[in-house]
Phi, psi and omega in degrees: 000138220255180181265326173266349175278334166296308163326307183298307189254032154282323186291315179326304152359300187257000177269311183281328179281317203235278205281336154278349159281253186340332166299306163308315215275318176305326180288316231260311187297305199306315171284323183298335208269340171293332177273310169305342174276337166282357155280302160303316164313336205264292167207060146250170201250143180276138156214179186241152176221177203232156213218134169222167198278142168261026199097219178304340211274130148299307200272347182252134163222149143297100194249138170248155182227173208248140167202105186021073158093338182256169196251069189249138202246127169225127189271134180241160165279157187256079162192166204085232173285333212262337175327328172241011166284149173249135180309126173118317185308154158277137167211167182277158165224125175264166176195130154244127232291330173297332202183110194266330183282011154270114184205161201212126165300148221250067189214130193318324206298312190300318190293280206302333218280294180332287188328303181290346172272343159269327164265002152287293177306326191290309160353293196269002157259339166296330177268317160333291213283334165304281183315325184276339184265345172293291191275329165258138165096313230269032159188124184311153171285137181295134190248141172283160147015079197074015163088209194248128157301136218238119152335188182257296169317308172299335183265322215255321170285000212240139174285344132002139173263169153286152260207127209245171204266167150228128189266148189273160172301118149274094196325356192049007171278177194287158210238101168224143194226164191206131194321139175288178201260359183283319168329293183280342171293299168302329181279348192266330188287294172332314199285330199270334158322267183307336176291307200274322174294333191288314219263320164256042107282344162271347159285341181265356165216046167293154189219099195312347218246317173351100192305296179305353185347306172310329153316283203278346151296319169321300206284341159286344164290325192260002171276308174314321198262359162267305184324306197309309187279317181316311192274343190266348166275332184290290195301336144310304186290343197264329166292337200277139192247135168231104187270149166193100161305173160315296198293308184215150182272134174265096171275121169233133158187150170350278183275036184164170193221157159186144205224111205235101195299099161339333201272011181248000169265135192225028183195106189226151197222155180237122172236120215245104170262015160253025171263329163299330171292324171302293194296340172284312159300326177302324172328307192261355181042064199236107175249350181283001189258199185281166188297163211267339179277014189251335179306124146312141158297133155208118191233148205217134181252102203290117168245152180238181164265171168300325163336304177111031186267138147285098206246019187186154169211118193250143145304138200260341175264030172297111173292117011271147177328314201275341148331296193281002173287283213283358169296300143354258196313310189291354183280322185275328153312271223300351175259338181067040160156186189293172199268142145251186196291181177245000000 
């Protein structure tokens, strides 16, 4: 089994065992809590009440209302909705006609709020477990031409001779390379790790009632809003395109355009950042991570201006290979000698 069919059913996996059963159980709560709020709307009595000190009880207050024609006082905990009441406020009251120690404060947020926040989340983990199963693993890495350049390992088990490299003629026809797809693969995994640690633990034993509520609203706003940014860098990188005609390289992607005149690079430099990942564990005396000979390479090709401004940065794993070969070379024409190191 290949690396992306694995990939393909570990997301099934974590989409059908773990975000869709939770999704159901956010569905399930979310129509119980609707209905229960649509029962107090229905048939418990609206009345405004009055807020009094409840003695010695710290943790307590009273509140009185006007019930057909008489005067009833019932003590509730200073908590939830009753948390930030004080003696003396007037608040809206739902009550119910049945049983006067039940009263609920009479605000969309106290009815409404649960629903929507259970049925947001359910929303957004069926399309979590929909986006992983669309995108990891559902499509093999593009193979150039005359196959994947073979590793030292790769050379030595496979009977096959190698093959000797040549860099291709550049034909000055147009140029289009496109993000490999592990770049954006990786942003959906990232986003989601970690978005989903911010986001269902305090969702699964959120509580409306909760004194501290903001807290566990914080930490669910900010798991959302890291899903958000993760997916909106995938959805670039997995869009993003690099054209480069005779005259100029054209970048298109989702949030922005850039349009870069050949006749304005007049530098182009090769920076190898896993020699900097190295050098930061050496730094950092991190012996637990990988062994170094184990790092995938990863190289990044920087263009300037006469200024020395940046004006690009291309991935040395840009897709199809032989694209980014003949991308090379015109970069190495067009400076008038070789790329060198940073």
């Amino acid at each position: 089994m290949d690396a992306n069919a694995l990939a393909a059913n570990v997301a099934k996996a974590v989409s059908f065992l773990c975000l869709f059963p939770i999704a159901l159980l956010l569905v399930w709560l979310s129509f119980k809590l609707a209905r229960e709020s649509r029962a107090v709307e229905t048939g418990w009595r609206r009345v405004t009440a009055k807020a009094s000190d409840a003695g010695e009880e710290e943790n307590k207050i009273n509140l009185e209302w006007f019930w057909k024609e008489d005067t009833v006082r019932q003590k509730f905990d200073r908590k939830g909705s009753f948390s930030d009441v004080k003696a003396g406020d007037a608040l809206g009251v739902w009550v119910n006609p049945a049983d006067l120690s039940q009263a609920r404060p009479a605000t969309f947020g106290e009815l409404w709020g649960a629903v929507i926040v259970t049925g947001g989340f359910a929303l957004l983990l069926i399309g979590a477990g929909l986006l992983i199963m669309r995108f990891v693993g559902a499509e093999p890495a593009m193979m150039p031409p005359g196959g994947f350049p073979m590793g030292p390992l790769h050379a030595e088990s496979s009977r096959v001779a190698p093959i000797p490299y040549s860099a291709p003629v550049d034909d000055k026809q147009p140029i289009e390379l496109r993000e490999p797809s592990e770049h954006w693969k990786a942003n959906i995994f990232w986003g989601l790790l970690f978005g989903l640690l911010l986001v269902l633990p305090p969702l699964l034993t959120f509580s409306p009632s909760e004194p501290h509520l903001w807290k566990r609203l914080l930490s669910i706003a900010a798991g959302i809003a890291w899903m958000v940014f993760m997916g909106r860098t995938a959805m670039q990188n997995r869009s993003r395109t690099v054209r480069c005609d005779r005259s100029e390289i054209h970048v298109s992607q989702p949030f922005g355009s850039l349009r870069i005149p050949l006749s304005e690079i007049k530098k182009v430099t090769r920076r190898d950042i896993t020699e900097h990942l190295r050098k930061v564990r050496e730094s950092t005396r991190n012996r637990g991570g990988l062994d170094e000979d184990t790092l995938r390479p990863i190289v990044i090709y920087i263009l300037y201006d006469a200024a020395g401004k940046r004006l690009l940065d291309v991935d040395s794993g840009m897709q199809p290979a032989q694209e980014m070969s003949r991308f090379l070379t015109r970069m190495k024409e067009l400076t008038g000698g070789p790329i060198p190191d940073e």
